[in-house]
PyMOL Python script that loads the backbone (N, CA, C, O; Angstrom):
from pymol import cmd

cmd.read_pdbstr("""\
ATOM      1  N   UNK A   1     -10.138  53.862  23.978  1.00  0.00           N
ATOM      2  CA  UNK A   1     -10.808  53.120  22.935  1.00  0.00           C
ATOM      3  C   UNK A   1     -10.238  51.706  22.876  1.00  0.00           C
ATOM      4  O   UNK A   1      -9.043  51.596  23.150  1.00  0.00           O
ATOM      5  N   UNK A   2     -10.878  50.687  22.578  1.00  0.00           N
ATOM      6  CA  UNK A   2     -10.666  49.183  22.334  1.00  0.00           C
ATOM      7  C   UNK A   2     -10.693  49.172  20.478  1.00  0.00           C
ATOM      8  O   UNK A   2     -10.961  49.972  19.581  1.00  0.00           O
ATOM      9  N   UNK A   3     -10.183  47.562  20.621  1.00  0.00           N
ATOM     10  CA  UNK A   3     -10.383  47.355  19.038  1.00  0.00           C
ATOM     11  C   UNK A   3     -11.909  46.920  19.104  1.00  0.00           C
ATOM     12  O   UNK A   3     -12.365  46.390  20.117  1.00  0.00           O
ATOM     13  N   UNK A   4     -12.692  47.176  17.950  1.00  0.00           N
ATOM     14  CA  UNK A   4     -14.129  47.133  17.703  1.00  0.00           C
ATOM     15  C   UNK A   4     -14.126  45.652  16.931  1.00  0.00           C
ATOM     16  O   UNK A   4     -15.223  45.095  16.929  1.00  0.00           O
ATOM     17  N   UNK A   5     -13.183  45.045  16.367  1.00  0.00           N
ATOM     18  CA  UNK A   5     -13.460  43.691  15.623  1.00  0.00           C
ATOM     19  C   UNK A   5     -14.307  42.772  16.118  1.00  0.00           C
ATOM     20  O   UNK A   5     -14.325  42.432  17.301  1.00  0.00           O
ATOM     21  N   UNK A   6     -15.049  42.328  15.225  1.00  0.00           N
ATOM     22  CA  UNK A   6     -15.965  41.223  15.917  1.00  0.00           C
ATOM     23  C   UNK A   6     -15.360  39.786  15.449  1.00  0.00           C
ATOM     24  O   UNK A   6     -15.117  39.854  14.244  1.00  0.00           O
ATOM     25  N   UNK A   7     -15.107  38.799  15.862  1.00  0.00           N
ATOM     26  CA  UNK A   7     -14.907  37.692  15.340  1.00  0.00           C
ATOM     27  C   UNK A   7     -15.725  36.680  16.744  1.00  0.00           C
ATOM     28  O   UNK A   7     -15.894  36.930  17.937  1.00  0.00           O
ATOM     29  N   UNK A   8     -16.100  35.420  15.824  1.00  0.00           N
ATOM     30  CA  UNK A   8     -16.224  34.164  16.632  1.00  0.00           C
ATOM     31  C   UNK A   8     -18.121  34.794  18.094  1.00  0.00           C
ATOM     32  O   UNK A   8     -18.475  34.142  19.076  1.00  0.00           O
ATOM     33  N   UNK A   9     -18.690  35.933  17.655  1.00  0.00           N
ATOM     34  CA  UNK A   9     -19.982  36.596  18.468  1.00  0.00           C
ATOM     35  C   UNK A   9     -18.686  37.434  19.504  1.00  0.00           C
ATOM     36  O   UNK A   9     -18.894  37.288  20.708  1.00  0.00           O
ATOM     37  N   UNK A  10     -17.969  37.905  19.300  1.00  0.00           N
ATOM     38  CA  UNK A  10     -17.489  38.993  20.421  1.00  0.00           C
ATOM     39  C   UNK A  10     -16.645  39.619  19.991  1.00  0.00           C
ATOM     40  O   UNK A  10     -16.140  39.327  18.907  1.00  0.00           O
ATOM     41  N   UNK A  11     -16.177  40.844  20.841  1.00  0.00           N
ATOM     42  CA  UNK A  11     -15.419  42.088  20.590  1.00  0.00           C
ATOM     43  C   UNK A  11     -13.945  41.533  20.513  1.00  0.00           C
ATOM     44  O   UNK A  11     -13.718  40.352  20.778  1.00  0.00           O
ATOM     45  N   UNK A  12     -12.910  42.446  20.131  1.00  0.00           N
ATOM     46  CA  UNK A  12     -11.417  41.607  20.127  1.00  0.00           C
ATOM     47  C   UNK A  12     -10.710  42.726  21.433  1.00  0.00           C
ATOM     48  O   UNK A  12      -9.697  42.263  21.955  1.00  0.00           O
ATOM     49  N   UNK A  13     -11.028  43.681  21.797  1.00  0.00           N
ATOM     50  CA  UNK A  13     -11.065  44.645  22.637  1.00  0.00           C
ATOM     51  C   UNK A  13      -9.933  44.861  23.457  1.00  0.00           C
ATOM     52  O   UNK A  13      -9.863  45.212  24.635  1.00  0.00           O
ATOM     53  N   UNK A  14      -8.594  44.448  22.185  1.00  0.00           N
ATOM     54  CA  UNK A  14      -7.505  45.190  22.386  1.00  0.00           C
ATOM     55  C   UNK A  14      -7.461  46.606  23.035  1.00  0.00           C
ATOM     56  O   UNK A  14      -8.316  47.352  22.558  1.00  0.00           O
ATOM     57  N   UNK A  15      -6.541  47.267  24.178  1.00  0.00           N
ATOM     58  CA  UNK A  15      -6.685  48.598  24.085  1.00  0.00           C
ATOM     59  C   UNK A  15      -5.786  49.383  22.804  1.00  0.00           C
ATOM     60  O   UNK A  15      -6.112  50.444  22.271  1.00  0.00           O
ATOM     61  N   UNK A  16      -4.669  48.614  22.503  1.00  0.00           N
ATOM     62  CA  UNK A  16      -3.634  50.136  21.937  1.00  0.00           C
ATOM     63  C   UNK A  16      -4.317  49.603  20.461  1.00  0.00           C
ATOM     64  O   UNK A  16      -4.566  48.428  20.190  1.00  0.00           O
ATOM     65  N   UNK A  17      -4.524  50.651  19.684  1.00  0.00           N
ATOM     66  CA  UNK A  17      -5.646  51.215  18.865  1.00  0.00           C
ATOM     67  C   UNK A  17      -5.292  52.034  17.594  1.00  0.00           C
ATOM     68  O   UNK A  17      -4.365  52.823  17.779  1.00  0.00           O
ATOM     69  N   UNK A  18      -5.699  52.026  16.635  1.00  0.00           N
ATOM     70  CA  UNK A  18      -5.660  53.113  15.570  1.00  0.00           C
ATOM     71  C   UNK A  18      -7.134  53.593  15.357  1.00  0.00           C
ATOM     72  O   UNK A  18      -8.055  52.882  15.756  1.00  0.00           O
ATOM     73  N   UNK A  19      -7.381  54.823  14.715  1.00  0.00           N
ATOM     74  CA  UNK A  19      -8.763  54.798  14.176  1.00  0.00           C
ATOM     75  C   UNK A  19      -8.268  54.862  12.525  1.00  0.00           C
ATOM     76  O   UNK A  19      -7.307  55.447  12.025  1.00  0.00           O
ATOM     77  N   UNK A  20      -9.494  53.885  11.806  1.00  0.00           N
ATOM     78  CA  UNK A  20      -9.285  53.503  10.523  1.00  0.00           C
ATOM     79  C   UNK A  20     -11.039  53.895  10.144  1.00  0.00           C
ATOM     80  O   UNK A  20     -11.946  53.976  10.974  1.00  0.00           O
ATOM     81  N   UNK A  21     -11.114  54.034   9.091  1.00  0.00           N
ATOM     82  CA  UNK A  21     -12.582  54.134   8.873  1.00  0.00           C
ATOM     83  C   UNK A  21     -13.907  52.830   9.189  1.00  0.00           C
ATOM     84  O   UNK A  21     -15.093  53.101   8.998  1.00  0.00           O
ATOM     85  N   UNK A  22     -13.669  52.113   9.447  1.00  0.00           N
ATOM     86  CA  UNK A  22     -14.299  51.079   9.800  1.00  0.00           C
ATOM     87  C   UNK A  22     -13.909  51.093  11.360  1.00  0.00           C
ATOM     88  O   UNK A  22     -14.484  50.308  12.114  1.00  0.00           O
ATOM     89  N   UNK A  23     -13.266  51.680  11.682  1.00  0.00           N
ATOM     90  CA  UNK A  23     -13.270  51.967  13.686  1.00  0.00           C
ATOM     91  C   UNK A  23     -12.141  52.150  13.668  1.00  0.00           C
ATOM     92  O   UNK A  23     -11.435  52.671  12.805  1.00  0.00           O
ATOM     93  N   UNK A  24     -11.810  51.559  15.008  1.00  0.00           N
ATOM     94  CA  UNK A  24     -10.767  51.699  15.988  1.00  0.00           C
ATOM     95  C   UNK A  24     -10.078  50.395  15.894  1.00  0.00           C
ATOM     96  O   UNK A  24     -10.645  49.672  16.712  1.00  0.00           O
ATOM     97  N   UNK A  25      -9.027  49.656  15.236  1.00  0.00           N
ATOM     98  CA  UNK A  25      -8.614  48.268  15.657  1.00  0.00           C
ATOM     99  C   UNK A  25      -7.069  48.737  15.667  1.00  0.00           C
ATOM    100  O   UNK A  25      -6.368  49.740  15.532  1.00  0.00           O
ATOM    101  N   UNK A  26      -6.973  46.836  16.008  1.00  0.00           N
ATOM    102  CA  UNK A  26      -5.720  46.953  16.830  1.00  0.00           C
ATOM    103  C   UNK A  26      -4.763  46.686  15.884  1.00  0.00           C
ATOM    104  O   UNK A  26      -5.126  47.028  14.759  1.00  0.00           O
ATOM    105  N   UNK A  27      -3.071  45.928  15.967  1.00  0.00           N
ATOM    106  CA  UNK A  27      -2.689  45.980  15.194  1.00  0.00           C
ATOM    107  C   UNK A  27      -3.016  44.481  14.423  1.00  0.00           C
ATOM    108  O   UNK A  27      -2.561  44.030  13.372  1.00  0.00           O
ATOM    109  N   UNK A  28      -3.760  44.044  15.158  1.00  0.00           N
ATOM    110  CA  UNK A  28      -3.713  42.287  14.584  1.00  0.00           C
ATOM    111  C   UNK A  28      -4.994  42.546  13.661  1.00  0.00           C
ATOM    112  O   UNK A  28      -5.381  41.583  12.999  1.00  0.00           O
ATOM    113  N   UNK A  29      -5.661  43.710  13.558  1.00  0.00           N
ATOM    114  CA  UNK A  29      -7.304  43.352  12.903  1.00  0.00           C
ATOM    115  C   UNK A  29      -7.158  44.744  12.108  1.00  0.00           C
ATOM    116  O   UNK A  29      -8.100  45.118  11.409  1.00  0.00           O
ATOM    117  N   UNK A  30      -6.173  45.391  12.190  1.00  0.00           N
ATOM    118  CA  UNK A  30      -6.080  46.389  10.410  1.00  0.00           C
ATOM    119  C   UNK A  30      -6.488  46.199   9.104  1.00  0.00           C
ATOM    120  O   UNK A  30      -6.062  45.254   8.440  1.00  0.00           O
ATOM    121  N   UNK A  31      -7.427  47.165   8.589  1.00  0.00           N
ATOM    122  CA  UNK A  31      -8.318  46.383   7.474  1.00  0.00           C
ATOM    123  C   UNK A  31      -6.987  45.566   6.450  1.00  0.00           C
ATOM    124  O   UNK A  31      -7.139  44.476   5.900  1.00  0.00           O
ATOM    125  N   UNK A  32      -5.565  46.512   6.383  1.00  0.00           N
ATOM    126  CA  UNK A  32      -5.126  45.441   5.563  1.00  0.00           C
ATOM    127  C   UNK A  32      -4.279  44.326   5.993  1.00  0.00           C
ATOM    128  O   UNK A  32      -3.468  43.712   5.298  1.00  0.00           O
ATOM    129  N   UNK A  33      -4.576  44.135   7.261  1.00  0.00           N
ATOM    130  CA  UNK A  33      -4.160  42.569   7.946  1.00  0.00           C
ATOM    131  C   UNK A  33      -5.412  41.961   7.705  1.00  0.00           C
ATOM    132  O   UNK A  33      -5.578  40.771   7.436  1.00  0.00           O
ATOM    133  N   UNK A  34      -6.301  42.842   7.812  1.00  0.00           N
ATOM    134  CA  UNK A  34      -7.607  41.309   8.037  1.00  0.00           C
ATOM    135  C   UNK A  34      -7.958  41.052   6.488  1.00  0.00           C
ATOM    136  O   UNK A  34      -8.758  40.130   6.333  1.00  0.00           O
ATOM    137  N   UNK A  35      -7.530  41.668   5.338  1.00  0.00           N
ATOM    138  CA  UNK A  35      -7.614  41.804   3.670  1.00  0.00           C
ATOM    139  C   UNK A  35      -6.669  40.736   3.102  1.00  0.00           C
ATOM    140  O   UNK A  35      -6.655  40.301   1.951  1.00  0.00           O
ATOM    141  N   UNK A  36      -5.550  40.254   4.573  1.00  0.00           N
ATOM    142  CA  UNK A  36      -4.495  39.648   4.065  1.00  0.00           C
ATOM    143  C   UNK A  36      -3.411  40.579   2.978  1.00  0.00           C
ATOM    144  O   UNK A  36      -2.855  40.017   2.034  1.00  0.00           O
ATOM    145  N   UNK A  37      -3.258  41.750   3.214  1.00  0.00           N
ATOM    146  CA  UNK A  37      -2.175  42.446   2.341  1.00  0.00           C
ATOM    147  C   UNK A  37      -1.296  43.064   3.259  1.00  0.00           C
ATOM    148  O   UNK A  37      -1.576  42.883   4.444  1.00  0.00           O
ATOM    149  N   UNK A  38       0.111  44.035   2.894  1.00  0.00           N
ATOM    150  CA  UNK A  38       0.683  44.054   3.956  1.00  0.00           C
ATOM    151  C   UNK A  38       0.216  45.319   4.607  1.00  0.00           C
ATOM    152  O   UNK A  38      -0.992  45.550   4.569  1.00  0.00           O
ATOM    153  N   UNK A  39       0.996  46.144   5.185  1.00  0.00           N
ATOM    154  CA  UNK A  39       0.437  47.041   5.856  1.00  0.00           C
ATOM    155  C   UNK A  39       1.410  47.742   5.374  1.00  0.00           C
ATOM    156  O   UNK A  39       2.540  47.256   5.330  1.00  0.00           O
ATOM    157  N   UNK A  40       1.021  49.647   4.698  1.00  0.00           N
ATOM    158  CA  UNK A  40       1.744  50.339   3.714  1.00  0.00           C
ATOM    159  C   UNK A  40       2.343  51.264   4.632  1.00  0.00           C
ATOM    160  O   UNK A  40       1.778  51.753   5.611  1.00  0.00           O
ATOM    161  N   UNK A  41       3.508  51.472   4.262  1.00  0.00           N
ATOM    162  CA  UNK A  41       4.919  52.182   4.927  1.00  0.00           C
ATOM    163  C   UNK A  41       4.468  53.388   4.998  1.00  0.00           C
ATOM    164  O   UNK A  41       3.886  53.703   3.960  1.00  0.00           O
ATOM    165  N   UNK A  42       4.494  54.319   5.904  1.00  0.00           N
ATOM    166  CA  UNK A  42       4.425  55.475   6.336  1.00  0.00           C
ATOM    167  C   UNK A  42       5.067  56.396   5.725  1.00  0.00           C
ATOM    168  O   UNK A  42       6.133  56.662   6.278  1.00  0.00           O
ATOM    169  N   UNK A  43       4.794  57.122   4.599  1.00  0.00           N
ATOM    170  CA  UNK A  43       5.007  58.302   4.232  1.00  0.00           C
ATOM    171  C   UNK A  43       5.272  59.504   4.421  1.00  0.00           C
ATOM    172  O   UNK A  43       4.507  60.468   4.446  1.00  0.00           O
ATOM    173  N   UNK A  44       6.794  59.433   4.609  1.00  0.00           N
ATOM    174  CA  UNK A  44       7.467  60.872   5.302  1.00  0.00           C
ATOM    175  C   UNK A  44       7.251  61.534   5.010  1.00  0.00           C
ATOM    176  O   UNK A  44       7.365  62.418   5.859  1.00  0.00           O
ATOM    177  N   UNK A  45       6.820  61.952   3.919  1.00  0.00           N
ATOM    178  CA  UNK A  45       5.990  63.361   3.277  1.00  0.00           C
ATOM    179  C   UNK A  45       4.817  63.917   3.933  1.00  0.00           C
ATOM    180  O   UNK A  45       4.795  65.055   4.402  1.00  0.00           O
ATOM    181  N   UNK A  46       3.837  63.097   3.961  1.00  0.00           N
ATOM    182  CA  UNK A  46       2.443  63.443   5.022  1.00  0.00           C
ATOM    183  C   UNK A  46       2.346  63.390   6.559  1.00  0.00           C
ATOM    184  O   UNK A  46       1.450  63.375   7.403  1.00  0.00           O
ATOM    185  N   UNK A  47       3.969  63.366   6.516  1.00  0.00           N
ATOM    186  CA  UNK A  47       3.909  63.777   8.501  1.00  0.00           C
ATOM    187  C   UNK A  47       4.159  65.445   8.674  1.00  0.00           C
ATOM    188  O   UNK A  47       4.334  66.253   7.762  1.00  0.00           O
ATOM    189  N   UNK A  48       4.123  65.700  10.102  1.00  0.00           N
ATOM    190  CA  UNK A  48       3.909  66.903   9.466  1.00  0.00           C
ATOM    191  C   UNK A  48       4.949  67.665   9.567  1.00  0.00           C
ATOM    192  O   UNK A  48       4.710  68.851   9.338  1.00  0.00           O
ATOM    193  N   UNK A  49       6.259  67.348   9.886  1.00  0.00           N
ATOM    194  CA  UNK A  49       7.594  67.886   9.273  1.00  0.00           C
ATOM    195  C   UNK A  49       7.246  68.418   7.745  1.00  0.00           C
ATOM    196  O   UNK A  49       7.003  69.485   7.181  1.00  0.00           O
ATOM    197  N   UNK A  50       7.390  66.797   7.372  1.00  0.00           N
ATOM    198  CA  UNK A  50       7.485  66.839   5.646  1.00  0.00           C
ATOM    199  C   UNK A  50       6.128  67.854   5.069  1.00  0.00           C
ATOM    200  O   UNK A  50       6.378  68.833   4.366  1.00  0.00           O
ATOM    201  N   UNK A  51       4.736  67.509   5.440  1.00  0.00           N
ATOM    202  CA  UNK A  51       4.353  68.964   5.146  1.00  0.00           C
ATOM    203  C   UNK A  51       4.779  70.251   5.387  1.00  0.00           C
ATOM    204  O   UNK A  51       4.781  71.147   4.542  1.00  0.00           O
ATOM    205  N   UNK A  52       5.188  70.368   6.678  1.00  0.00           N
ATOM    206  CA  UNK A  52       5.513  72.048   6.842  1.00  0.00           C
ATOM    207  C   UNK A  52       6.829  72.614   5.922  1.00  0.00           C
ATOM    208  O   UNK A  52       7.097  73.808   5.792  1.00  0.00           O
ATOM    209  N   UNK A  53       7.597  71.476   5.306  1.00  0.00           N
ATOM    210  CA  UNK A  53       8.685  71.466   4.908  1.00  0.00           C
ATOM    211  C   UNK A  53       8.197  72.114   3.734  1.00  0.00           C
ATOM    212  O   UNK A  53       8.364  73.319   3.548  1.00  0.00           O
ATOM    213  N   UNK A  54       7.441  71.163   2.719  1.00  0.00           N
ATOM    214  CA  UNK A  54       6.229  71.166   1.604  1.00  0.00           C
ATOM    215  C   UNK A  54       5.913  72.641   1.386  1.00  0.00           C
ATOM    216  O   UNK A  54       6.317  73.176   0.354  1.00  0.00           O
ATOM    217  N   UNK A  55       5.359  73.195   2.104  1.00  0.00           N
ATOM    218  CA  UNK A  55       4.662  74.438   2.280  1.00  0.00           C
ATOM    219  C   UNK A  55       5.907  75.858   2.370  1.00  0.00           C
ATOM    220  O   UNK A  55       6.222  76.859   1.727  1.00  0.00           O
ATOM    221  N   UNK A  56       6.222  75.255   3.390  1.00  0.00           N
ATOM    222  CA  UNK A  56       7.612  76.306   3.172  1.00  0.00           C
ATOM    223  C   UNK A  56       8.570  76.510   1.734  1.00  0.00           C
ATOM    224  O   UNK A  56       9.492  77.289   1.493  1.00  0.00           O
ATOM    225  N   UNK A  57       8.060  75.683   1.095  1.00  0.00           N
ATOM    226  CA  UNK A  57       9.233  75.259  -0.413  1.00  0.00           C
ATOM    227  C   UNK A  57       8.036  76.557  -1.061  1.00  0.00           C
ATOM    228  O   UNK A  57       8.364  77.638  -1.550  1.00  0.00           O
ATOM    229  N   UNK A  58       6.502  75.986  -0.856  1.00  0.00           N
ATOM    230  CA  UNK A  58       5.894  77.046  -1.939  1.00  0.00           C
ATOM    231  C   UNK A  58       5.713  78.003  -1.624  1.00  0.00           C
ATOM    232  O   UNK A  58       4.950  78.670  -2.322  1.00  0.00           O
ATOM    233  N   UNK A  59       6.340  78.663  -0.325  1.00  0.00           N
ATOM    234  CA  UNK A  59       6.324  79.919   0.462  1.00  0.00           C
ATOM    235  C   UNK A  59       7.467  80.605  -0.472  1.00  0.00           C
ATOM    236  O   UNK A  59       7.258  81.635  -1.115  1.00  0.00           O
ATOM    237  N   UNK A  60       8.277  80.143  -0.466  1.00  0.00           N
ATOM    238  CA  UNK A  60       9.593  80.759  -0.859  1.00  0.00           C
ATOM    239  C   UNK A  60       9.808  80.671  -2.475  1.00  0.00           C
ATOM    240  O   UNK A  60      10.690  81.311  -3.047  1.00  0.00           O
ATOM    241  N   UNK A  61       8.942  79.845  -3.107  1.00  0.00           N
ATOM    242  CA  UNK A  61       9.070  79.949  -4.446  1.00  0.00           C
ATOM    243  C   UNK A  61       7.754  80.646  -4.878  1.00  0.00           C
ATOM    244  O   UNK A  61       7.598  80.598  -6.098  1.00  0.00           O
ATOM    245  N   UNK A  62       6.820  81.247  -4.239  1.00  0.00           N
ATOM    246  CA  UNK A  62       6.289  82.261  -4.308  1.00  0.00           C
ATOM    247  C   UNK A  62       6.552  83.980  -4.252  1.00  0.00           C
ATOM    248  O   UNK A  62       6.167  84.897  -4.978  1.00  0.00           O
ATOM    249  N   UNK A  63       7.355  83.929  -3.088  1.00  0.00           N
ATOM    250  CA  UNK A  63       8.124  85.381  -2.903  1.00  0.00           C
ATOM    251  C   UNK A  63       9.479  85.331  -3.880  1.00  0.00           C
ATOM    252  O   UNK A  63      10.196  86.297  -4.139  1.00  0.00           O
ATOM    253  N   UNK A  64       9.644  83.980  -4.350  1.00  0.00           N
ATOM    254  CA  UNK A  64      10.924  84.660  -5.657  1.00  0.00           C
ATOM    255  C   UNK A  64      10.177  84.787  -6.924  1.00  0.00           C
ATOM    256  O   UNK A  64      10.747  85.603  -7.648  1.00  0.00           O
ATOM    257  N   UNK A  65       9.123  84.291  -7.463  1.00  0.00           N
ATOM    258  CA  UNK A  65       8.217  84.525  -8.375  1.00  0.00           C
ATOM    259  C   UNK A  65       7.615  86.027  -8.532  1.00  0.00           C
ATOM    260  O   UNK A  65       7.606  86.776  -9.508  1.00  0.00           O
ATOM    261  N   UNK A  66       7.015  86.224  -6.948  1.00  0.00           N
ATOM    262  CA  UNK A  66       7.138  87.794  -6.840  1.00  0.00           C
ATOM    263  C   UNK A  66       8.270  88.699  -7.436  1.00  0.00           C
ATOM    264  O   UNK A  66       8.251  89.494  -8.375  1.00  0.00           O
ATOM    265  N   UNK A  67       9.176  88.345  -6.651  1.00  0.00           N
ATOM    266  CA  UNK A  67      10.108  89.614  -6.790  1.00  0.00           C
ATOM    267  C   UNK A  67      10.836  89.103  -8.189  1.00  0.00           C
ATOM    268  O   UNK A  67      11.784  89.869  -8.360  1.00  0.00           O
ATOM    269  N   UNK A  68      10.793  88.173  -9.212  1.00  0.00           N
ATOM    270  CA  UNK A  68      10.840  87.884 -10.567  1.00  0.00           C
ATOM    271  C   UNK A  68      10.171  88.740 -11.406  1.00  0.00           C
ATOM    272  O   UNK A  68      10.675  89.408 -12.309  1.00  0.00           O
ATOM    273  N   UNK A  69       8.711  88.686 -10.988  1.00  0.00           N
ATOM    274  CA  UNK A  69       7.296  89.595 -11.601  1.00  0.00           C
ATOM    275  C   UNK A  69       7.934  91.103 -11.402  1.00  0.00           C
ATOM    276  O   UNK A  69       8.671  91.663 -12.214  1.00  0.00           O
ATOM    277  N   UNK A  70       7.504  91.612 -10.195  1.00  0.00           N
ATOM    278  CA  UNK A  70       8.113  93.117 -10.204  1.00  0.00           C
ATOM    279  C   UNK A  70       8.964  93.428 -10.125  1.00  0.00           C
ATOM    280  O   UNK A  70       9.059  94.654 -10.190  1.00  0.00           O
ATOM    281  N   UNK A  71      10.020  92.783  -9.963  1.00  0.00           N
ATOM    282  CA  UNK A  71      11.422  93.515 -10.212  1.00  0.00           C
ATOM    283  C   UNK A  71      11.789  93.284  -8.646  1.00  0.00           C
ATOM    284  O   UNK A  71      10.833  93.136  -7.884  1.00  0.00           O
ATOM    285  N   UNK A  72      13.119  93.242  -8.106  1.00  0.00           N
ATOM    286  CA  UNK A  72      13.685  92.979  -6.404  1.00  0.00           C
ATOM    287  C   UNK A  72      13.554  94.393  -6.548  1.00  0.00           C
ATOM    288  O   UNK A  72      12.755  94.709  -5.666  1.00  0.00           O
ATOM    289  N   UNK A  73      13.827  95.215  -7.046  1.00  0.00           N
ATOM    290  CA  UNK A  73      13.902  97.156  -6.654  1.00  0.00           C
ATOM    291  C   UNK A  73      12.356  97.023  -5.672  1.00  0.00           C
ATOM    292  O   UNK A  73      12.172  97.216  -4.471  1.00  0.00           O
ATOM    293  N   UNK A  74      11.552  96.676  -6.601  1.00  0.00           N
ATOM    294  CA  UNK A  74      10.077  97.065  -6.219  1.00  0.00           C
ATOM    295  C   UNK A  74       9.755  96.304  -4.863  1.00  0.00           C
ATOM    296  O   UNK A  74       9.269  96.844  -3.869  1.00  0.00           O
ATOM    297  N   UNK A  75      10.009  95.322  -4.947  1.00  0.00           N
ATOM    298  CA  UNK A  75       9.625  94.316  -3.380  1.00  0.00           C
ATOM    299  C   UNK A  75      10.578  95.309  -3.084  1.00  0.00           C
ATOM    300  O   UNK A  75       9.978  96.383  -3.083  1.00  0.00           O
ATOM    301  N   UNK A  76      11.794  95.476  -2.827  1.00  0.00           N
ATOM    302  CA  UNK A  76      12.604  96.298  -1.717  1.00  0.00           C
ATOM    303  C   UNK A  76      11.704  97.649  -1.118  1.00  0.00           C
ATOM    304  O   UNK A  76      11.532  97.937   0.067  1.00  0.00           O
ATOM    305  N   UNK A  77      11.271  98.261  -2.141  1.00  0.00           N
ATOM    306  CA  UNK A  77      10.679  99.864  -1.829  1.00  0.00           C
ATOM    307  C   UNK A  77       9.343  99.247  -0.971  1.00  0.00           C
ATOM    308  O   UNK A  77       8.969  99.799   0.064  1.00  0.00           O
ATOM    309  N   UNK A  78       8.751  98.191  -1.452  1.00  0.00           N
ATOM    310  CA  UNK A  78       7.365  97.550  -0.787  1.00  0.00           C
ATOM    311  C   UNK A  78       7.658  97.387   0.594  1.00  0.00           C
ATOM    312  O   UNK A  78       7.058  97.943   1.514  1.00  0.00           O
ATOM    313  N   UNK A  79       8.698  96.523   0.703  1.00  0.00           N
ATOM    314  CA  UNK A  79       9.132  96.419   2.006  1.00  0.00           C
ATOM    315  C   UNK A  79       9.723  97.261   2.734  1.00  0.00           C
ATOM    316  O   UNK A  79       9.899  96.967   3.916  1.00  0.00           O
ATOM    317  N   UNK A  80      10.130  98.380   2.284  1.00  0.00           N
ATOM    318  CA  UNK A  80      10.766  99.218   3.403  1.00  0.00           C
ATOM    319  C   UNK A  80       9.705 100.391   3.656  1.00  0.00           C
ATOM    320  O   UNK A  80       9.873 101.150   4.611  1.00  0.00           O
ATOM    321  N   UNK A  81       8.726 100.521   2.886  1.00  0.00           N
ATOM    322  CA  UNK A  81       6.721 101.266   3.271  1.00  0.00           C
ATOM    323  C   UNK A  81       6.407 100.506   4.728  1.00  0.00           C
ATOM    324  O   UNK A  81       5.980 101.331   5.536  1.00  0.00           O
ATOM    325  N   UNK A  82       6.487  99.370   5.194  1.00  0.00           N
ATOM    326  CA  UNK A  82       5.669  98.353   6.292  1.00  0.00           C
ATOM    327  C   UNK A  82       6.917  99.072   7.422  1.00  0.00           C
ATOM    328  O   UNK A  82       6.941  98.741   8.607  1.00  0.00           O
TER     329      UNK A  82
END
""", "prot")
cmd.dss("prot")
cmd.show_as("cartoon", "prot")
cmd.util.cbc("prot")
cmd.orient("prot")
């Protein structure tokens, strides 16, 4: 993929690329370079470490909620049926 920007009747047709909702541009024609604002820091949370991390937190504070609710006796006897 190229950058899709049009300026001046032609393409800007960078190759190295992002896709953004308005296309594919490069790093010089990012809607918030070409908006004139800066460009927003990458959020370690929504990579997908930090999600799987995320998920694993409500994995495990689910199965202690469980075994809160019925009692650890009862998850134990549950688990040793499987």
């Amino acid at each position: 993929m190229s950058c899709n920007f049009w300026a001046k009747g032609k393409e800007c047709g960078r190759k190295k690329t992002r896709r953004y909702l308005v296309g594919d541009r490069c790093d010089h024609h990012t809607p918030a370079r070409v908006a004139g604002r800066p460009e927003a820091a990458p959020d370690p949370a929504r990579s997908i470490p930090g999600l799987k991390a995320a998920y694993d937190a409500i994995l495990e504070q689910q199965r202690i909620d469980r075994e809160v609710f019925l009692g650890a006796e009862l998850v134990q006897k549950l688990k040793a049926r499987r």
